[in-house]
N, C-alpha and C positions, 0 to 999 in steps of 0.2 A: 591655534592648534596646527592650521598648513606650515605656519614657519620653523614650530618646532620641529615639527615631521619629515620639513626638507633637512633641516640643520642635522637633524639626526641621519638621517641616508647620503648626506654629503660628510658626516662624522666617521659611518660605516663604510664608506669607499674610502678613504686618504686613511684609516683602521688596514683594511683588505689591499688598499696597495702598497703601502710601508710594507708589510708583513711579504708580501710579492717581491719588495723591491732588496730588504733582508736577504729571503731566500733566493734571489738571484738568479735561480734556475726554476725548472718545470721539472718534477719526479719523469725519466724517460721505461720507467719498470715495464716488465713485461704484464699482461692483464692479469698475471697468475699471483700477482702478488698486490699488496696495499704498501701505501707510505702518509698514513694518516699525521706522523709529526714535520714532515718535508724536509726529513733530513737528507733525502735522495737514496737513502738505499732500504730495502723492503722492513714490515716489521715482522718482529718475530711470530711465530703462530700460536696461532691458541687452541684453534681446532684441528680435530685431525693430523697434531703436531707429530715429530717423528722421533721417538725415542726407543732407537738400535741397542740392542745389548753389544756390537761391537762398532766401533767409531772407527772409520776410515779415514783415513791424513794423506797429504802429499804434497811436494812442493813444485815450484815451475821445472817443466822439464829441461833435462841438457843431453848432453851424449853420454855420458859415463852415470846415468840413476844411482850407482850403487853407491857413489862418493857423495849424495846426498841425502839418501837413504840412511846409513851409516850415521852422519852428523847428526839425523833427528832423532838418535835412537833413544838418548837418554831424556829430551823433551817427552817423544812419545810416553817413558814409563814416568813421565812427572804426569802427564795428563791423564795415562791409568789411573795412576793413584789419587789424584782430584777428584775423577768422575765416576770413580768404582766398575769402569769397563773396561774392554780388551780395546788396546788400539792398535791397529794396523797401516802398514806405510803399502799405499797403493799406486804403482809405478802408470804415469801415462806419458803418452808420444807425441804429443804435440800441446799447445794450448787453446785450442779448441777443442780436443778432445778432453782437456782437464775443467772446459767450460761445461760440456755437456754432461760431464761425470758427476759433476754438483746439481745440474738443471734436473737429473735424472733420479736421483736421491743417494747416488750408489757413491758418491764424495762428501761428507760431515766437515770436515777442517781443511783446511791447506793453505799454502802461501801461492799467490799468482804473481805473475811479473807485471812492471807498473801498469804499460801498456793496456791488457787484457782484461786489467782488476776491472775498468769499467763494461766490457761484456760481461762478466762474473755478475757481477753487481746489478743490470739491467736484466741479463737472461735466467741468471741460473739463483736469483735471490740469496748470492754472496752480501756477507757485512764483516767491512775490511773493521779490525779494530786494533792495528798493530804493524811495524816496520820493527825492522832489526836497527838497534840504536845504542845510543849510551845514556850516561845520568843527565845529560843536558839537552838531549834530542836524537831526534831517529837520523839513521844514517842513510847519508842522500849526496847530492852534489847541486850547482848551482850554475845555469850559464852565464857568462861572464862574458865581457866587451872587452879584449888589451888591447892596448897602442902603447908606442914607446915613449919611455921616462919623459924626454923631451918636444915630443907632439904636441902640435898648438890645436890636436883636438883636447877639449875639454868635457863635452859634453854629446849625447846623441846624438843632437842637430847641427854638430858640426864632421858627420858622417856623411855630409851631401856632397857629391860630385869627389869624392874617393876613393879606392879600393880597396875593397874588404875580403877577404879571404873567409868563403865556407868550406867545408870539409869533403861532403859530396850530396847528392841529390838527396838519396835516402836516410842521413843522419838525421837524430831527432835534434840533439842540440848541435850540430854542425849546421843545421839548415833547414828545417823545418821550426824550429820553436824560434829560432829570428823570425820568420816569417810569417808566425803567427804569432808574435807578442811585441814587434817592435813596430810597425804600423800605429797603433794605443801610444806609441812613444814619439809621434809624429817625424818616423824614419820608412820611407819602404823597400826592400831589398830591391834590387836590378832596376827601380823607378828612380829614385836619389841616390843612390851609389852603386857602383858595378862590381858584381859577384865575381869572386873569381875563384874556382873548385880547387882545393891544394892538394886533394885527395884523405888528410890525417889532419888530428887534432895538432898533433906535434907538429906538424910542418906548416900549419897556419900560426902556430906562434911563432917557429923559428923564422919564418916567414917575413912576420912582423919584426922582429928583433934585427933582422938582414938589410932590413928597410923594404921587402920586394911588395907589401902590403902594409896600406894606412891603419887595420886596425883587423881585428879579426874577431868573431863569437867564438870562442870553446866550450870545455866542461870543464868545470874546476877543479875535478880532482885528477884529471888529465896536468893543469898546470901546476898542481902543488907536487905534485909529484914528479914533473919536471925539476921546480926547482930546489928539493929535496933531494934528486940527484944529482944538482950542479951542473944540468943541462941547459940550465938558461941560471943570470945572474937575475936574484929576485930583484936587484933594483934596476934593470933596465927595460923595464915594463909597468905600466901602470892598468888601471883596472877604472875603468870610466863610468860601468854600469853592471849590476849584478840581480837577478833573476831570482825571484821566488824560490826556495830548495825545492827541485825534481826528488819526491820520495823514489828507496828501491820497492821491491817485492812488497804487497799486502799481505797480510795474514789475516785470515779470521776466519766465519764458519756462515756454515747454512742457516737462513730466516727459517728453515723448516723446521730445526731443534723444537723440542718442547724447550718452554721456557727458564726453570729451573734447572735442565741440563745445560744452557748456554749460558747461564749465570754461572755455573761452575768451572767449564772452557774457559769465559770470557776473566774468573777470579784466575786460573792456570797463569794466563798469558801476560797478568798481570803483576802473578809473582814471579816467576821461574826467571833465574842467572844460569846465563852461559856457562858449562865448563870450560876449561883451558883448549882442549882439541873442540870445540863449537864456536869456540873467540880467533881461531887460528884457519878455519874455515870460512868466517865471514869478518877477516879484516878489523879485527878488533870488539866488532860487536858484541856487550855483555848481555841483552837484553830484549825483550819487545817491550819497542817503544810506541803508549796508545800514542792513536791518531785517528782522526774523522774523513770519509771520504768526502764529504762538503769541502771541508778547510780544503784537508793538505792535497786533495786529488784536484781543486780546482785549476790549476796549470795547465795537469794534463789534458783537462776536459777544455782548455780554452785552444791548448794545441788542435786535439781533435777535431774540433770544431771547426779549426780557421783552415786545419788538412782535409776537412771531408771525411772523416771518417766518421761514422754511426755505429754509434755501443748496440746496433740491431741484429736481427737475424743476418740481413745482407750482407752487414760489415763482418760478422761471423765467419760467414761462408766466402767472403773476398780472401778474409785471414787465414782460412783454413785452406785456402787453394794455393796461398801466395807457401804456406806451410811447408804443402806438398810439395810444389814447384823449387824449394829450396832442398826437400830433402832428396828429391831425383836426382838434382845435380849434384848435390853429393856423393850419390851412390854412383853415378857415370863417372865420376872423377876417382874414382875405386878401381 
């Protein structure tokens, strides 16, 4: 009976850590919320759920609101017509304040920028279920490794004792996401090969193509679009290593919906096709395309991680100072 007993509590643990080692991560939610199936983002509510007679929308903020207010209009009345309520487009000024406008209840829908979606997501019990995409996948870009046609690099590990061209301190894929995801690929930036800041994505490729640098991280669609205008010949460059796709903007809604009303949202975003002026605003996009914050946000969260940043309160309020601090200098250079 002991031997079964143990066999069984050593069957229950290698049970509970597969299932740990699955899930890969730890739910970081704020206490206000549960995540009983460990999909990382809150579940929907059941009590004291929130169902508004008029649903408030909004997307990441930019400078001109009304050029994207505009674009959502004809989604908006497709999601009236879903949910049998008034929808309204509600302008905010930063993305901490469009964080706290969902934590507060006073935001039901919206799209966050990548970045942010994970505060959304921890603080204000956002559930991303959508990118702007086409019939084969949501629209994104990938960082990418070039060196030229004829470099006798072939591989990461022959990045060592090199120079590599990053773009500048603060870019996510110029130099932050090398930095956190090429390490795992046993390369470390400024440890095995020396950084050198080009200032632009452009100018580390042309860079490379000049010969002034061995190889360089970009964004992909920085280089297709180079060589879609014949700014670089597509074949004197090669492409050595390429990145998990960087989703853009989240969409989706607050865990606080009642649940029948977010089944009807969540059916919305599932049907609804771009018109011609909403495909011309977002680069071709016809569509939301589903997506899981697990899967497709895991990049990000591995960036985050290896940057130091915390989807927390703190990280909130660092972003919302770094916010202000950006929009002052704006307004001094006025």
């Amino acid at each position: 009976m002991l031997k079964k007993s143990l066999a069984l509590c050593v069957m229950l643990l290698v049970l509970a850590f597969s299932a740990s080692a699955f899930a890969g991560e730890l739910s970081a939610l704020d206490t206000r919320y549960t995540d009983k199936d460990g999909d990382l983002v809150a579940d929907f509510a059941t009590d004291n759920c929130k169902d508004p007679s008029t649903l408030v929308f909004t997307y990441t903020p930019v400078e001109d609101p009304a050029v994207y207010k505009d674009a959502f209009a004809d989604f908006q009345a497709y999601l009236s017509k879903a949910t049998g309520k008034r929808v309204i487009y509600y302008t905010v000024q930063s993305n901490a304040a469009e964080v706290e406008a969902m934590r507060s209840g006073k935001l039901h829908i919206a799209g966050f920028s990548t970045g942010p979606t994970g505060f959304a997501v921890n603080l204000a019990g956002f559930v991303p279920i959508a990118v702007k995409g086409y019939p084969e996948g949501f629209q994104g870009y990938n960082l990418i490794v070039v060196v030229k046609k004829d470099s006798p690099i072939k591989a990461m590990k022959d990045l060592k004792g090199k120079k590599v061209a990053h773009t500048s301190a603060s870019s996510n894929s110029g130099n932050l996401a090398p930095r956190a995801l090429f390490p795992a690929l046993g390369i470390t930036p400024d440890t095995d090969y020396t950084v050198a800041y080009s200032g632009k994505h452009d100018q580390s490729i042309l860079g490379v193509v000049h010969g002034d640098y061995d190889a360089a991280p970009v964004a992909s669609d920085v280089y297709d679009r180079m060589v879609a205008a014949g700014r670089v010949d597509k074949d004197a460059l090669r492409i050595i290593w390429r990145s998990p796709k960087f989703p853009t903007s989240s969409f989706g809604l607050s865990s606080q919906l009642c649940p029948e009303l977010a089944q009807k949202i969540i059916g919305a975003f599932r049907t609804y096709r771009f018109p011609a002026s909403m495909q011309k605003s977002f680069k071709g996009a016809d569509r939301f395309y589903p997506i899981t914050y697990m899967a497709d946000w895991k990049v990000i969260r591995e960036i985050a991680e290896a940057t130091n940043t915390s989807y927390n309160k703190a990280g909130l309020k660092a972003m919302a100072a770094k916010e202000a601090a950006k929009k002052a200098k704006k307004a001094k250079k006025k």
